[in-house]
Every structure is written in C-alpha cells, then in structure tokens.
C-alpha positions as CSV (number, residue, x, y, z in Angstrom):
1,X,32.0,-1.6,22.1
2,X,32.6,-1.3,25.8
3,X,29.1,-2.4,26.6
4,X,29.3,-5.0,24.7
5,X,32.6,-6.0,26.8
6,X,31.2,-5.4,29.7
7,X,27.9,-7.4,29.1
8,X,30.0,-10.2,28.1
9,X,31.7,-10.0,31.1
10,X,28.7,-10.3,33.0
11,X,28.2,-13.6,31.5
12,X,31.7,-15.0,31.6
13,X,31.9,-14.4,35.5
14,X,28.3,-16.5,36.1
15,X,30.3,-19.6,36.7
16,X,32.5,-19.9,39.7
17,X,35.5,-17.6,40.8
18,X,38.0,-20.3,41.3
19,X,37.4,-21.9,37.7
20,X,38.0,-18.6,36.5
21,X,40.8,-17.8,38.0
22,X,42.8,-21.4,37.1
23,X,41.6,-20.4,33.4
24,X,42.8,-16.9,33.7
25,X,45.9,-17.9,35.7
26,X,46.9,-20.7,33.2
27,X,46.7,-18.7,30.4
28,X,48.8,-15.6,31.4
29,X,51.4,-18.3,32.8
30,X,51.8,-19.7,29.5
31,X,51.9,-16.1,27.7
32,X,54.8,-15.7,30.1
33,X,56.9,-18.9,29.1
34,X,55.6,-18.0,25.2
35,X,57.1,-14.6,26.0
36,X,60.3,-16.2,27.1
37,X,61.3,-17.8,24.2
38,X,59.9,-15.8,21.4
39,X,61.8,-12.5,22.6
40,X,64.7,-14.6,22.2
41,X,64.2,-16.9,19.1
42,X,61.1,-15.1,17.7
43,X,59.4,-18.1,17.5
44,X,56.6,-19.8,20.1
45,X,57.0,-23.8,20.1
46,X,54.7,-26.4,19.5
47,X,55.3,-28.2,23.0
48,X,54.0,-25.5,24.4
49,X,51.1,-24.4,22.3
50,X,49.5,-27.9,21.8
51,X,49.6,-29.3,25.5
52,X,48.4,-26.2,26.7
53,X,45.5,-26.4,24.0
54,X,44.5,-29.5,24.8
55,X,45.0,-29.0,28.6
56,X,42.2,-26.5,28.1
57,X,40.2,-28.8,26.4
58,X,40.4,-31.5,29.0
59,X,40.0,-28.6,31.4
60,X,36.5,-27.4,30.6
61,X,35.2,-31.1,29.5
62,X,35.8,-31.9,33.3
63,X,34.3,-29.0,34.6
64,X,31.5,-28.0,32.3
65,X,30.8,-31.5,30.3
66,X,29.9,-31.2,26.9
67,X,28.2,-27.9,27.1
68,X,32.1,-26.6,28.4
69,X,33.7,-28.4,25.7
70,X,31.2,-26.6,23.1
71,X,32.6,-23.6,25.3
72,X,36.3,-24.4,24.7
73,X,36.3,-24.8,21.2
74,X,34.3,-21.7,20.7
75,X,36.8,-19.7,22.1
76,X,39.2,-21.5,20.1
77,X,37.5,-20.2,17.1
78,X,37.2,-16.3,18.5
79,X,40.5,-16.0,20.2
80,X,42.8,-18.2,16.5
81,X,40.8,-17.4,13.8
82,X,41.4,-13.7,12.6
83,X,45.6,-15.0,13.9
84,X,44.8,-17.8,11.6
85,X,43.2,-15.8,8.4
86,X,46.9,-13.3,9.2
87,X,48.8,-16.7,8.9
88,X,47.2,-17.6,5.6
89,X,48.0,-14.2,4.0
90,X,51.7,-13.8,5.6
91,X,51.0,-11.1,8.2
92,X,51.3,-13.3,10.9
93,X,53.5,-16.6,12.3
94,X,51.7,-20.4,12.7
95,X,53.2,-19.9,16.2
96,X,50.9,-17.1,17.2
97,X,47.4,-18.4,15.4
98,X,48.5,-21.5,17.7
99,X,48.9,-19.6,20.6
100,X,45.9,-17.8,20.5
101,X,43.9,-20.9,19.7
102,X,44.8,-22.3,22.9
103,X,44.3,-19.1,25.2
104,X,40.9,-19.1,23.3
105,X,40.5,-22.8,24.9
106,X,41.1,-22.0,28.1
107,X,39.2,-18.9,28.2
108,X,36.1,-20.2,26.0
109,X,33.5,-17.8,24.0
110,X,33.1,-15.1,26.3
111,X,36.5,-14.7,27.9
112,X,37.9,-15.5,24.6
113,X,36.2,-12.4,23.1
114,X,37.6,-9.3,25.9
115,X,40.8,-11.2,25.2
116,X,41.3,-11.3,21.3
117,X,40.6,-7.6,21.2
118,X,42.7,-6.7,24.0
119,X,45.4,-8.5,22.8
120,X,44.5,-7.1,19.2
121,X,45.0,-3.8,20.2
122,X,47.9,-4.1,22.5
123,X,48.8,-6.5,19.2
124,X,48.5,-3.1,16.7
125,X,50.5,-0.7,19.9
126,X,53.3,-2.7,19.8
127,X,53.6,-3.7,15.6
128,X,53.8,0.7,14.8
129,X,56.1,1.1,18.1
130,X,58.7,-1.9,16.5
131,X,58.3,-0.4,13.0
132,X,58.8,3.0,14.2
133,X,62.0,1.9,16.3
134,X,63.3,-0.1,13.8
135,X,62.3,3.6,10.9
136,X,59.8,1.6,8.5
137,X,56.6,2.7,10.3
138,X,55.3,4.5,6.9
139,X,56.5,1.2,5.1
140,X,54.7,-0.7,7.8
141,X,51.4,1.5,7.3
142,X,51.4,1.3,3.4
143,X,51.9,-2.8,3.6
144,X,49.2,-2.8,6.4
145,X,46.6,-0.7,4.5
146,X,47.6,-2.6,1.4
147,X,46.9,-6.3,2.7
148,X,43.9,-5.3,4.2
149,X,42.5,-3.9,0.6
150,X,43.6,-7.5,-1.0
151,X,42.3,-9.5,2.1
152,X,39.1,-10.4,0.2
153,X,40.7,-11.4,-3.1
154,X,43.7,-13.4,-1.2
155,X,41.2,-15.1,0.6
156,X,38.1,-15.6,-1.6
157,X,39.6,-15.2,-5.3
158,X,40.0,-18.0,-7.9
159,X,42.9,-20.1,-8.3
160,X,46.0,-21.7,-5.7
161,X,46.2,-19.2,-2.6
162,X,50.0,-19.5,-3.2
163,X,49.1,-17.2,-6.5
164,X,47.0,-15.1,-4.9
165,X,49.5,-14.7,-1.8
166,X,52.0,-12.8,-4.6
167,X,49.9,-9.9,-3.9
168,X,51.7,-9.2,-0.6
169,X,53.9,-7.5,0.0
170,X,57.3,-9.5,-0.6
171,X,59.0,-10.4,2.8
172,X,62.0,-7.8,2.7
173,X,59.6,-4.9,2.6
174,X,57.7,-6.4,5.5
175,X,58.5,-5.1,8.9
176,X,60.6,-6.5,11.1
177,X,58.5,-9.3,12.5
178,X,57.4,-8.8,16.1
179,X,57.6,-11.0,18.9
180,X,53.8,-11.0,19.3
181,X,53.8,-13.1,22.5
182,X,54.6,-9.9,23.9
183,X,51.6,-8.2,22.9
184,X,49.5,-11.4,24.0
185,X,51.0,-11.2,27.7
186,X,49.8,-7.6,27.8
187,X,46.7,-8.2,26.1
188,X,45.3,-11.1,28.3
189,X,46.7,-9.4,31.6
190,X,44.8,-6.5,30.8
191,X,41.6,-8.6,29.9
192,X,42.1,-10.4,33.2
193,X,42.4,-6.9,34.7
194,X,38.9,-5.8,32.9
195,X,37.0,-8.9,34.0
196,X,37.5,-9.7,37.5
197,X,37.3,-5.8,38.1
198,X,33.5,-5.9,36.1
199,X,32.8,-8.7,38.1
200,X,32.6,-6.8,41.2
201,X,30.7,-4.5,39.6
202,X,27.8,-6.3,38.1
C-alpha cells in the first residue's frame, strides 16, 4: 500500500508547488472551521461544505481547464463516495460525505486518494477511542462487524432501501456519534505531511 501512496504522490506533485500548496492550504483551513463547529454542535453546515466545493471546482477549471475540472470531480468521487455509501446505510452524517466531497475537490484524484485513507484511518483511531471513552467499544465493534456483513444486501438487495436499512443496527445501540471533522483535520494534515515530504524525495 505505501508504494502505491507514494507513487501517487509522485504524480500529484508534477504540477506546480504553489497550486499545491493553496489546494492543500484551503482544505486543512476549512477542516479547521468544520472542526469548530461540529465539536460543538456535532454537525458540519452546508455554507461551508458547498462554497468550499464549488470554490474547488472553480479552482482547478481556472488552473488546469477541463482536464483539471475532470481532476476535481474525480477526487470528489474518491475522497465522498465510501462517506457517501456510510450515509446511505446510517454509519455516517450527510455533513461528513459533504465534507469530504469537497476536500476531494480541491485535492483532485491523486491528492484525493493519500487523503481519504489517511483520514479513514485517523477516521477508524478516533471512532474505538470515543466508544471506548464513552464504555461501548465491544458494542461499537459488534455493530461495526455487523454493518459491514449486510453492506452488500443494504446496498444491492431488492426492495425500498428504507427496508433494507432495518438491518442496522437501531440508533440507541449505535455509538455515540463522533465529531468526524476531527478525524478529517488529522487525516488531511497528515496527508499534507506525507506529500510535500515525498515530494522532496522523488
């Protein structure tokens, strides 16, 4: 996996160091006011997450063209899909898929990618050390393991999805929901860390 990172890197740090830096420097900015508010109202607003998508949009249309723009929106779909497919079966908020679509706009494809899993990861750290704080981490493993073994069937299966959603777990035996901004800010600092350090490497 961390060639793989790394030879993405490589690519995502062949255009120039200043454009990657606003990208990079926008995006943890916005983590940081997301951070803000969700700590405190557990929620990440819509007048942040949709100007700051379509500033990254606009952003990469005026300095890439169409061929940046194809750029954007492909890290739009790396970065908010999986947050959107967690949204669809309840194991994650419309805020966060939203947020992450527009980091994955600024960042585009292969920014996008180092970041989703960094922000996965830091994402998975901070969900068992909330549960475990809070003494539901065995009730937060069991609903984990057991979403991921319906996943297919919630997603794919026959019928209304609002059917097939009964097969979560109900919301009082869900863990105490995160504020995932949190885990984002850490996640895309850390892939900013990773990248500009491999780009002085290769």
């Amino acid at each position: 996996m961390w060639s793989t990172l790394a030879a993405a890197t490589h690519v995502a740090n062949e255009g120039t160091p200043l454009v990657t830096l606003v990208t990079w420097a926008a995006v943890i900015g916005a983590c940081c006011a997301a951070t803000s508010v969700d700590v405190r109202c557990r929620r990440i607003p819509n007048k942040l997450t949709f100007p700051m998508l379509l500033a990254g949009l606009i952003w990469w249309l005026i300095t890439g063209g169409i061929s940046g723009l194809g750029d954007s929106l492909g890290g739009m779909a790396i970065a908010g899909l999986p947050f959107i497919i967690l949204w669809i079966i309840g194991g994650g908020g419309a805020g966060d898929a939203k947020m992450m679509l527009a980091i994955g706009a600024w960042l585009g494809i292969q920014n996008a990618f180092v970041a989703a899993i960094a922000v996965g990861i830091a994402g998975g750290i901070l969900s068992l050390v909330y549960a475990k704080a809070h003494r539901r981490l065995l009730l937060a493993i069991t609903n984990t393991g057991w979403m991921v073994l319906t996943l297919p069937f919630v997603l794919l299966g026959p019928g209304w999805l609002q059917d097939r959603q009964k097969l979560m777990p109900a919301s009082s035996d869900m863990p105490l929901k995160t504020p995932y901004s949190v885990a984002m800010l850490a996640g895309t600092c850390a892939a900013a860390i990773w990248v500009w350090s491999h780009a002085s490497i290769l």
